[in-house]
C-alpha positions in Angstrom: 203.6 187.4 -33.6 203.2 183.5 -32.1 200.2 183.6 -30.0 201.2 182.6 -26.2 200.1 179.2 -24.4 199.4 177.9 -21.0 198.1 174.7 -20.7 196.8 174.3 -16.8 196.2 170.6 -15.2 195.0 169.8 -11.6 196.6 166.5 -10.7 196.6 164.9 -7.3 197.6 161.5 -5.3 200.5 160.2 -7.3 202.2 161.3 -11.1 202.0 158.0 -13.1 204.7 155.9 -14.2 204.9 157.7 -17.8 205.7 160.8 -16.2 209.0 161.5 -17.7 207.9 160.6 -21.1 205.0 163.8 -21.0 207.4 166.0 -19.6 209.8 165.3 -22.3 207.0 166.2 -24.8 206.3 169.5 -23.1 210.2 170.1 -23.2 210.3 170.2 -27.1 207.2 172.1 -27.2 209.7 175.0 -25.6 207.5 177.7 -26.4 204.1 176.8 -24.9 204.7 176.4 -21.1 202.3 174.6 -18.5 201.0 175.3 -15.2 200.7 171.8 -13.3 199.0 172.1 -9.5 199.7 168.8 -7.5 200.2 167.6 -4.2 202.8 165.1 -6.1 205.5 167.1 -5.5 208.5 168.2 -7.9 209.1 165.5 -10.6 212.4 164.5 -11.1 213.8 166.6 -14.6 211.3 168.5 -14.3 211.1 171.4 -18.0 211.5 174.6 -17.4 208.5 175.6 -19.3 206.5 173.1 -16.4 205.8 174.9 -13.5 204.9 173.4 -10.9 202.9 174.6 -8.0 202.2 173.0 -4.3 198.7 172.9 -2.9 196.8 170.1 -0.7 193.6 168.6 -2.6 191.5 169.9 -0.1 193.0 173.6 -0.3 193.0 173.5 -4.3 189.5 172.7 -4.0 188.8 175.6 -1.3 190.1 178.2 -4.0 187.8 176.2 -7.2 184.8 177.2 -4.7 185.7 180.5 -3.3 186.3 181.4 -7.0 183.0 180.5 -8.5 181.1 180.4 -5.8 179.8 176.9 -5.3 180.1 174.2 -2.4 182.9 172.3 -4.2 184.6 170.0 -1.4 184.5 166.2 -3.7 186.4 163.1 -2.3 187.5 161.9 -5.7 189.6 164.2 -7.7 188.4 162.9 -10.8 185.8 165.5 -10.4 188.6 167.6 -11.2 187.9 166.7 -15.0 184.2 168.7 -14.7 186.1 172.0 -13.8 188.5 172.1 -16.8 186.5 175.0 -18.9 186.1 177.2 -15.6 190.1 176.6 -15.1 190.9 180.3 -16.6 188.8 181.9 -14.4 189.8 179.9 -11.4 193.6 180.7 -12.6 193.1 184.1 -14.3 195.8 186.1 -12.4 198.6 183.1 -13.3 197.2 183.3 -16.8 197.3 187.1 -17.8 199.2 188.0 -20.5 198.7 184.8 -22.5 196.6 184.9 -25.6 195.4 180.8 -25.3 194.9 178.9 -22.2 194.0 175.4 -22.1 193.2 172.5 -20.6 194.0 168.4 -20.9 195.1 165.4 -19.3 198.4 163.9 -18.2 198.3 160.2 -20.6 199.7 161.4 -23.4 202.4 162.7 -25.0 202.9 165.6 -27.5 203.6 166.0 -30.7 204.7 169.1 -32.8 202.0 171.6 -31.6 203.0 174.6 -32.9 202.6 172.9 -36.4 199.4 172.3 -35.7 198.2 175.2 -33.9 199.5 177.1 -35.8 199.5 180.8 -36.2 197.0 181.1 -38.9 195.0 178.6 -37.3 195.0 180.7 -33.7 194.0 183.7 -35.6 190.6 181.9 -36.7 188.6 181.1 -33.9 188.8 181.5 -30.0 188.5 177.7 -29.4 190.3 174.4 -30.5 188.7 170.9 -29.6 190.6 168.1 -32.0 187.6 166.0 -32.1 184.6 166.9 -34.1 181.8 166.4 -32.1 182.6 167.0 -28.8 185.2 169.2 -26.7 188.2 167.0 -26.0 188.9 166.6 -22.7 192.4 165.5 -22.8 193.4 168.6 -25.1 191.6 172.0 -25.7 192.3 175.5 -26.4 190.9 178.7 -25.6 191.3 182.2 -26.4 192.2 184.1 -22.6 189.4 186.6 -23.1 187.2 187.2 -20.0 184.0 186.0 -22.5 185.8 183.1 -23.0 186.8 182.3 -19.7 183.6 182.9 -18.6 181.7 180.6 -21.6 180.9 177.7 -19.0 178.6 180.0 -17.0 176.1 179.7 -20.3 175.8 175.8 -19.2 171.9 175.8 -17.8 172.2 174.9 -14.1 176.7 175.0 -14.1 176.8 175.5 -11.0 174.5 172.2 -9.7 176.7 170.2 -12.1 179.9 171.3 -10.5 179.0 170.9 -7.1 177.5 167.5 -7.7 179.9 165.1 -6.2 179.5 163.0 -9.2 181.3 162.8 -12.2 179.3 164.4 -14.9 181.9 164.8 -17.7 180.9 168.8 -17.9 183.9 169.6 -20.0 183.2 167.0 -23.1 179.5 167.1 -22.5 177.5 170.2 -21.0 180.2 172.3 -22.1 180.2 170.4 -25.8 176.4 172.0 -26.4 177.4 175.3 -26.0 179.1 175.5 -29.5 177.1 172.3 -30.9 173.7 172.5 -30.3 172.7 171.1 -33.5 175.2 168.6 -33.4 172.4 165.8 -33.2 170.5 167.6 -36.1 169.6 167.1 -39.8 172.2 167.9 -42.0 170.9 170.9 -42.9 170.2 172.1 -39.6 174.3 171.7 -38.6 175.2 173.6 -42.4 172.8 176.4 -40.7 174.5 176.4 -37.5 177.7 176.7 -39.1 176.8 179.4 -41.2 175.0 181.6 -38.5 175.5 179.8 -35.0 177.4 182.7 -33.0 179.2 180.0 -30.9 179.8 177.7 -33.2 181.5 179.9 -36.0 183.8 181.2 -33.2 185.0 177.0 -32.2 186.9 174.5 -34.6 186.2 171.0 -33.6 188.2 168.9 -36.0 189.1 165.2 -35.9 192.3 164.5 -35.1 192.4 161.3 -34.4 194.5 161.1 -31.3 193.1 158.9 -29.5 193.3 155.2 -31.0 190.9 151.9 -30.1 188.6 154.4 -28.4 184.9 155.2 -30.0 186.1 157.1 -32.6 186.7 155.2 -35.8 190.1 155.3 -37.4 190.4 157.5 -40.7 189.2 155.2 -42.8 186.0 154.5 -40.7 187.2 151.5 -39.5 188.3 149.9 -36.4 191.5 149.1 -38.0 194.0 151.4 -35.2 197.4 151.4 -35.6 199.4 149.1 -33.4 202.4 151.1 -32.7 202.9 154.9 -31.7 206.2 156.9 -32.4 207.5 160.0 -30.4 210.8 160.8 -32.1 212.3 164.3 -31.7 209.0 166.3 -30.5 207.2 164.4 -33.4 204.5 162.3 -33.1 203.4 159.1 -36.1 202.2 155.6 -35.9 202.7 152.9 -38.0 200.2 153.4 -41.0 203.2 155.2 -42.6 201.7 157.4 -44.3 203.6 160.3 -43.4 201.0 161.8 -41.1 202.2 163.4 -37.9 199.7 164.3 -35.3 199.5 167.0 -32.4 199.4 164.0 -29.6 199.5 160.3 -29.3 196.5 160.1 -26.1 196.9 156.5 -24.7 193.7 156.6 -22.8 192.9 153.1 -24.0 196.0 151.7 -24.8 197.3 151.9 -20.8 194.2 149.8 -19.7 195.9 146.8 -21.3 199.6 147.9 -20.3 201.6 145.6 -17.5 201.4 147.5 -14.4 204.2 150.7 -13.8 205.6 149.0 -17.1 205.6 151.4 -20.6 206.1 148.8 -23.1 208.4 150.9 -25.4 211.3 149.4 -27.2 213.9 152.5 -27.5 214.3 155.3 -24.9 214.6 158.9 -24.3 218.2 158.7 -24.5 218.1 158.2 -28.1 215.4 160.8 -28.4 212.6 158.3 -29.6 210.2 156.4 -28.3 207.8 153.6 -29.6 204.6 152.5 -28.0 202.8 149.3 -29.0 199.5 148.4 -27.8 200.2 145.1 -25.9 196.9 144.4 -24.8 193.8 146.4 -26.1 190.4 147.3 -24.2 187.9 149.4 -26.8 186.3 151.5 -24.9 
């Protein structure tokens, strides 16, 4: 049997321009639905697997504190980022009955992820980061167990670092060291922690190289990215050509160097493909 998915994402102030593009993505991902909560209100062609639900900023961060407790009340919703692993607690009666929840980001668009999550791969372990060494903010996957929703609460001190009206980057950082705390180690320390590391055997953090002209070399250790993305048919390549296809395409760095409420893609959704070149690049 497919294991179910609900991807959940705060989002507040305004959808970006690319909207349409991500929601196409999650529409040929039919089988995995997300749980969007926004003062944005409906997007236009909206997927049916997208729910959306209405709430204020300052209401949505109300329930974040009555749920765990804390003094959460930030002025910048980019704190919202530091609450991702506590976000199946926080949404635990929208998430029963799902086997994976997850969380990620809106600058992106999906691939094929059933072909990479893929059942085998959902039976292994009860969490999915696709970089190696750290949780990945902008796409992760956890098994809806109430150990696993719970896992943030082994951070040291969680609850300081979410109430701190600073961005901390808790999900890729405090929440990282849970499952690698050896990731800084010798070599042989890390082949012990994957052999015996409770936490660690239970996660797979592999590379998969989403995320181009960031600080993550490219497969070949260089800083040679690809130029161009593709999205055709709920399939995701670039133009190495070398028949990879990836989970995501995550333009994180890539829209730093786009012209303003301006996607530079030469072919549209019409024609069920789109191709994203990198205009002007920032590394991170």
């Amino acid at each position: 049997m497919t294991p179910s998915i609900c991807i959940v994402i705060p989002y507040f102030g305004q959808w970006p321009f690319w909207m349409p593009y991500f929601l196409q993505s999650c529409r040929t991902n039919a089988d995995i639905d997300w749980l969007l909560y926004t003062d944005c209100g409906q997007p236009e062609n909206c997927s049916p697997n997208v729910r959306v639900v209405a709430v204020s900023y300052p209401d949505y961060c109300e329930r974040v504190g009555r749920t765990l407790h804390i003094d959460f009340h930030p002025e910048q919703s980019y704190k919202l980022c530091d609450i991702k692993p506590a976000l199946g607690l926080i949404h635990a009666e929208e998430l029963a009955g799902y086997d994976f929840w997850g969380f990620g980001d809106l600058d992106l668009v999906y691939g094929d992820l059933r072909a990479y999550f893929t059942v085998e791969r959902l039976a292994r372990f009860d969490l999915f980061s696709t970089h190696a060494r750290r949780i990945s903010g902008h796409l992760c996957l956890i098994r809806n167990t109430e150990e696993m929703r719970a896992a943030f609460m082994r951070v040291k001190h969680w609850q300081f670092k979410l109430e701190s009206p600073e961005h901390l980057a808790f999900d890729e950082s405090a929440f990282s060291k849970i499952f690698l705390r050896h990731k800084n180690s010798p070599s042989w320390v890390r082949w012990l922690a994957a052999k015996f590391d409770p936490w660690l055997k239970r996660a797979e953090f592999v590379e998969a190289y989403t995320t181009p002209n960031g600080k993550i070399p490219w497969t070949d250790g260089s800083r040679d990215y690809p130029a161009e993305w593709y999205w055709q048919d709920g399939k995701v390549s670039n133009s190495c050509r070398d028949g990879r296809l990836y989970p995501y395409f995550h333009f994180m760095v890539w829209k730093k160097g786009w012209p303003q409420q301006t996607l530079p893609i030469v072919t549209s959704l019409a024609e069920r493909r789109l191709v994203f070149k990198a205009e002007v690049i920032e590394i991170a």
